[in-house]
C-alpha positions in Angstrom: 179.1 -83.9 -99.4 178.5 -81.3 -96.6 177.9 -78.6 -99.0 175.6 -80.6 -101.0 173.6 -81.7 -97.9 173.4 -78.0 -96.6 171.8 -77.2 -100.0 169.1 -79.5 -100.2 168.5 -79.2 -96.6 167.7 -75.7 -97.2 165.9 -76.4 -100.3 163.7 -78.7 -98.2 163.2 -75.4 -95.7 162.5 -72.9 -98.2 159.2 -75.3 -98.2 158.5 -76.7 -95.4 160.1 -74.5 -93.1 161.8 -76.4 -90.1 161.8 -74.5 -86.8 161.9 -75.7 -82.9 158.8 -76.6 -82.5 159.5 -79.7 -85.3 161.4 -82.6 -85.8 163.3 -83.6 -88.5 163.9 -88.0 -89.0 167.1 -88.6 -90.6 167.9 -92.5 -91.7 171.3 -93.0 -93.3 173.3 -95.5 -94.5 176.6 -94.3 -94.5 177.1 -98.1 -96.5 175.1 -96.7 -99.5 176.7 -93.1 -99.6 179.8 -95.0 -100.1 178.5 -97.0 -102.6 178.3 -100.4 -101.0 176.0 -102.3 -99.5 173.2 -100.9 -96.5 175.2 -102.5 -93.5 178.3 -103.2 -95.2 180.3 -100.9 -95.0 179.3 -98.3 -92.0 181.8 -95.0 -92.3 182.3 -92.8 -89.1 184.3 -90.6 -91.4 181.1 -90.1 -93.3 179.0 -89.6 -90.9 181.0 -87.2 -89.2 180.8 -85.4 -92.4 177.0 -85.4 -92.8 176.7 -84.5 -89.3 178.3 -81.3 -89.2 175.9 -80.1 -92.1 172.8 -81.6 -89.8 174.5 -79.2 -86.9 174.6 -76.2 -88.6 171.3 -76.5 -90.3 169.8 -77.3 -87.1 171.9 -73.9 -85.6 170.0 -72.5 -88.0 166.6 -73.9 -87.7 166.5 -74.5 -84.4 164.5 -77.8 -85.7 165.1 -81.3 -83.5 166.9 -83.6 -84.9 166.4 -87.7 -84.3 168.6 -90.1 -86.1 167.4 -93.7 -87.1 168.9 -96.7 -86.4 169.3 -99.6 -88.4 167.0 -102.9 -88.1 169.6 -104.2 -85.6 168.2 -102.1 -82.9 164.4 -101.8 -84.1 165.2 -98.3 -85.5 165.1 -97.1 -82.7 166.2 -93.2 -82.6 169.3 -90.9 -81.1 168.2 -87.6 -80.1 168.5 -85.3 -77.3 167.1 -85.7 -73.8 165.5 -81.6 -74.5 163.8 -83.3 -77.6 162.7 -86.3 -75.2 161.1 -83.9 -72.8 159.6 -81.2 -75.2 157.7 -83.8 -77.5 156.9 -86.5 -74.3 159.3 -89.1 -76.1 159.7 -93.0 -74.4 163.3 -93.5 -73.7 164.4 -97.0 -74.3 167.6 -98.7 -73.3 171.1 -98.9 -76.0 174.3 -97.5 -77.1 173.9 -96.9 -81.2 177.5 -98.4 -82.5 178.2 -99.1 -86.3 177.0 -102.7 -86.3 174.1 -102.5 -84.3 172.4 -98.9 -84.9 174.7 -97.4 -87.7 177.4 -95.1 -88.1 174.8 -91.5 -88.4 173.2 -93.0 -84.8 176.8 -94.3 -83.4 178.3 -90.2 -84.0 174.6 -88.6 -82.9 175.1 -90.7 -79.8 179.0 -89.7 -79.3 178.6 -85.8 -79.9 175.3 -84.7 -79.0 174.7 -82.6 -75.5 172.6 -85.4 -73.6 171.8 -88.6 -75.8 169.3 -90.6 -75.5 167.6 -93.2 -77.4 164.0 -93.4 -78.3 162.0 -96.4 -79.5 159.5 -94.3 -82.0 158.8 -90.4 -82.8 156.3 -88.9 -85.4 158.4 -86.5 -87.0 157.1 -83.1 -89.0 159.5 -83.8 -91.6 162.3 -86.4 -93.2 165.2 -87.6 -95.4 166.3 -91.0 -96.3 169.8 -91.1 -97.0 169.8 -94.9 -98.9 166.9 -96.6 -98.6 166.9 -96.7 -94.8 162.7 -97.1 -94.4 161.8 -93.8 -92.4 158.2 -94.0 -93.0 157.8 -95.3 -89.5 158.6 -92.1 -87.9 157.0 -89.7 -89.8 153.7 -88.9 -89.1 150.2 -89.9 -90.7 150.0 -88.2 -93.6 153.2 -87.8 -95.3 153.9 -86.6 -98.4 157.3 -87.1 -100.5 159.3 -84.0 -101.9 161.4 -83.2 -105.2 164.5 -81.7 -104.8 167.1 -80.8 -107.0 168.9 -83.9 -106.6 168.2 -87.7 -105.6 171.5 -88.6 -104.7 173.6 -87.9 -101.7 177.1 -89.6 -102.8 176.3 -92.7 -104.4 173.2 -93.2 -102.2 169.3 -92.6 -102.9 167.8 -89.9 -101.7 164.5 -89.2 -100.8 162.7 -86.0 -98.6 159.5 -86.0 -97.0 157.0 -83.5 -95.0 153.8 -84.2 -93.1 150.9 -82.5 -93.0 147.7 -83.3 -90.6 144.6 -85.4 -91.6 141.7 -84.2 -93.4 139.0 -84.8 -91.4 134.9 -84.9 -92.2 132.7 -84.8 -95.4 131.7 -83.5 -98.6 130.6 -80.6 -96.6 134.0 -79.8 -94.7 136.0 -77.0 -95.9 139.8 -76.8 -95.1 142.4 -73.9 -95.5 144.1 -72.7 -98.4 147.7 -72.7 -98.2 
C-alpha cells in the first residue's frame, strides 16, 4: 500500500503541486482500508504503513501535513506545533487513540516531532482515505480530483485541491492558468 499511496500522492503533485507553504488534510479509516467497517476495525499496523509514505512525500514536498480524527473527537486534527505557529492554528486539548480519534491520528500523534491537536484548519489540498468527511477542512472552494485509482486497499478514495473565490461581476476578469 505504501507504494501505491506514494504514486497517487505524486500524481496529485504533478497537479497541484504541494510545497511548505500548504497543507495537506488527510482523513483515514484504517477500518475501511481493511475492508471493514469505518470504526471497526482501527489498524496501527496500517497506519504505520500509510504513514511512512505521508513522511517521505512530505520530505519531499516540504507540504504540512494534518491528520483527521474521527467524529469521537470532533475531527479534530494532529499536526505539528511548526504547522500550528506558521498557519496561526487553535490548539485544543486531547490524545488521538484508536477509539477515540483513529488509528492515522493515534500514529501522527505517537511519531511526529512536537504534536499537537487542532480543532479546525483550511487546508490547500486533501485525500479521503474511506469516506472519512474532509470537506470541513478544506478550504472554500474545493474542487475534487481524478486519479488513476479510487481505491487505497479495499477503501474509497477520493483527492481534492482548493483554489480561491472568484470574486466580482460580469465585468471582472481572472487569470489564465
Amino acid at each position: 500500500m505504501k507504494t501505491e499511496l506514494l504514486g497517487l500522492l505524486t500524481e496529485l503533485n504533478g497537479r497541484f503541486p504541494l510545497h511548505d507553504e500548504r497543507i495537506l488534510v488527510i482523513g483515514c479509516s484504517t477500518s475501511e482500508v481493511l475492508g471493514k467497517k469505518i470504526g471497526k476495525a482501527g489498524s496501527i499496523d496500517v497506519a504505520s504503513e500509510l504513514m511512512e509514505a505521508f513522511f517521505e512525500f512530505r520530505e519531499k514536498t516540504g507540504v504540512h501535513l494534518a491528520f483527521q480524527g474521527c467524529e469521537h473527537i470532533n475531527r479534530a486534527l494532529t499536526v505539528e506545533r511548526r504547522t500550528l505557529k506558521q498557519f496561526g492554528l487553535t490548539e485544543v486539548t486531547v490524545v488521538p487513540v484508536r477509539a477515540a480519534g483513529g488509528a492515522m491520528s493515534e500514529k501522527a500523534y505517537a511519531i511526529f516531532d512536537e504534536p499537537c491537536v487542532v480543532e479546525s484548519i483550511q487546508a490547500d489540498a486533501g485525500i479521503d482515505i474511506g469516506s472519512t468527511l474532509i470537506g470541513m477542512h478544506l478550504k472554500p472552494v474545493a474542487i475534487p480530483v481524478r486519479l488513476s485509482s479510487k481505491h487505497l486497499g479495499e477503501a474509497y478514495v477520493t483527492f481534492a485541491i482548493t483554489r480561491p473565490k472568484l470574486i466580482g461581476g460580469p465585468r471582472a476578469q481572472y487569470p489564465n492558468k
